[in-house]
N, C-alpha and C positions, 0 to 999 in steps of 0.2 A: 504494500500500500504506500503510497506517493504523501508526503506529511506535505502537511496544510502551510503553505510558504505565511500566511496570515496568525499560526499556531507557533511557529517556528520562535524561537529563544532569537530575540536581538544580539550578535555578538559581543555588542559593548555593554550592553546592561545584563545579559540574564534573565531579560524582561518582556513576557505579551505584549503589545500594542494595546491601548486602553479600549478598543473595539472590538478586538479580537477576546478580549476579557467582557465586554460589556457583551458581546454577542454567546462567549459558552456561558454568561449569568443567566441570560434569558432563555438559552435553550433547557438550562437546569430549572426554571422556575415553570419553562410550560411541559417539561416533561413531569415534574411531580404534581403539576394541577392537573393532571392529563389522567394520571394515572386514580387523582383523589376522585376526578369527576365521573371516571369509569367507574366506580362504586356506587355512583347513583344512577348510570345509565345516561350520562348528563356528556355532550361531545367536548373537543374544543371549539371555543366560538357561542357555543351557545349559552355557556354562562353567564357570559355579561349579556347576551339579548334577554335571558330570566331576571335577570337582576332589572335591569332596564326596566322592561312591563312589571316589573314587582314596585319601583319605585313610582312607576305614573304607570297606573292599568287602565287600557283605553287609548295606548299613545298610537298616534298615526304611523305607518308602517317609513315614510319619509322621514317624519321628525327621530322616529328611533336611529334609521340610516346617519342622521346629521348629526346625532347624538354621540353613536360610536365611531365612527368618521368612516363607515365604509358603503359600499354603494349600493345604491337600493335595492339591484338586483341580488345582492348579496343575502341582505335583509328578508327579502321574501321567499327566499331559498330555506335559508335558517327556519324563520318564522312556519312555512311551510312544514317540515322539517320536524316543528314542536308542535306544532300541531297534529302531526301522524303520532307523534307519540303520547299525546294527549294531554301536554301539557301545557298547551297554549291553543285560545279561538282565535280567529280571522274573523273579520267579522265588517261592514259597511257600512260607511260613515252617514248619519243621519241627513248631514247636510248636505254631503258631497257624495254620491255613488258612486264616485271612480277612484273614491279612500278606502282604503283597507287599513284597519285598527287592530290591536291585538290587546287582546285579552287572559290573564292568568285561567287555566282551568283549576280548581280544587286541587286538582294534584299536584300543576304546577304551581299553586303558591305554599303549598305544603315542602317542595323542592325550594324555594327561594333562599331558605333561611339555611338548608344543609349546604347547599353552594355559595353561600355568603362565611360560613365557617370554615368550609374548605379552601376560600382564597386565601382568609385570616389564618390561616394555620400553615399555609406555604409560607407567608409573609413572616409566619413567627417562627419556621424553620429555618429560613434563609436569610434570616437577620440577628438570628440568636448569638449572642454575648456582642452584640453592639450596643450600647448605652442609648439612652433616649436623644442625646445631644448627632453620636455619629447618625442614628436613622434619622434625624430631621435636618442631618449635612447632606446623607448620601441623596434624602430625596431633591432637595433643593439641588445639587451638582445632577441629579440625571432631571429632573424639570431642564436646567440649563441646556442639557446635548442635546433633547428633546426638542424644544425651541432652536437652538442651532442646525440641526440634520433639517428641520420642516421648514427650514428658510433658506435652506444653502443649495446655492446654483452650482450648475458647473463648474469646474475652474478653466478660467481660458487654457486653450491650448499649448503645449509648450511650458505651461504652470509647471512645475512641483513641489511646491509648498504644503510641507506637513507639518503637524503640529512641531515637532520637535525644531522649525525654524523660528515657532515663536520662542524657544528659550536662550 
């Protein structure tokens, strides 16, 4: 197997690239939610659309889309989806017949609160023996990349400017 030139030890430090680290954090955080949510039959993805309809039941299938930033097609997929498993309706907008609204079923709001523990208990697995000070550094420093990746354009051609030229 060919190692991951992104994985690879920098000669001069010893040291991952902070995305190369920020990228195996996240694959470690969606493989143990992955794994908590398969105990309740719960996908990835479809957590946060239960949580969603759990916080406003009745939300328009658009406003959810805008809500978790993904595209409506997506949305009705999903939605779709919890619905075959019956834990979410569809259902048509009183005012607007070409709105589709979603609605918790019983089942699915009995589900809201075990998938709301299971994100809270990644969260306190993957941050355990951090102090209350580093979790509200580390969230504020990934807020910042967060913001920075969602605005950052190309770099012109011929660039190569990496973090390490701002030091």
């Amino acid at each position: 197997m060919k190692p991951d030139r992104g994985s690879m030890a920098s000669k001069k430090t010893g040291k991952r690239s902070v995305t190369t680290q920020l990228s195996l954090a996240a694959r470690g955080a969606r493989t143990a939610l992955s794994q908590r949510l398969a105990l309740l039959d719960v996908y990835p993805g479809q957590d946060a659309v239960l949580l969603a309809i759990g916080e406003e039941d009745g939300i328009s299938l658009r406003d959810l889309a805008e809500r978790l930033s993904v595209r409506p097609p997506t949305i009705t997929k999903t939605v779709t989806r919890l619905a075959a498993q019956g834990l979410v309706e569809k259902r048509l907008s009183n005012s607007d017949g070409r709105q589709n609204h979603a609605h918790l079923t019983e089942r699915g709001a009995a589900l809201v609160d075990a998938v709301g523990k299971s994100r809270k208990r990644v969260e306190r697995d993957a941050l355990k023996g951090f102090s209350n000070k580093e979790r509200k550094t580390l969230r504020k420093l990934l807020e910042r990349v967060t913001a920075n990746l969602g605005n950052a354009a190309p770099a012109p051609a011929g660039s190569s400017s990496t973090a390490e030229d701002d030091d």
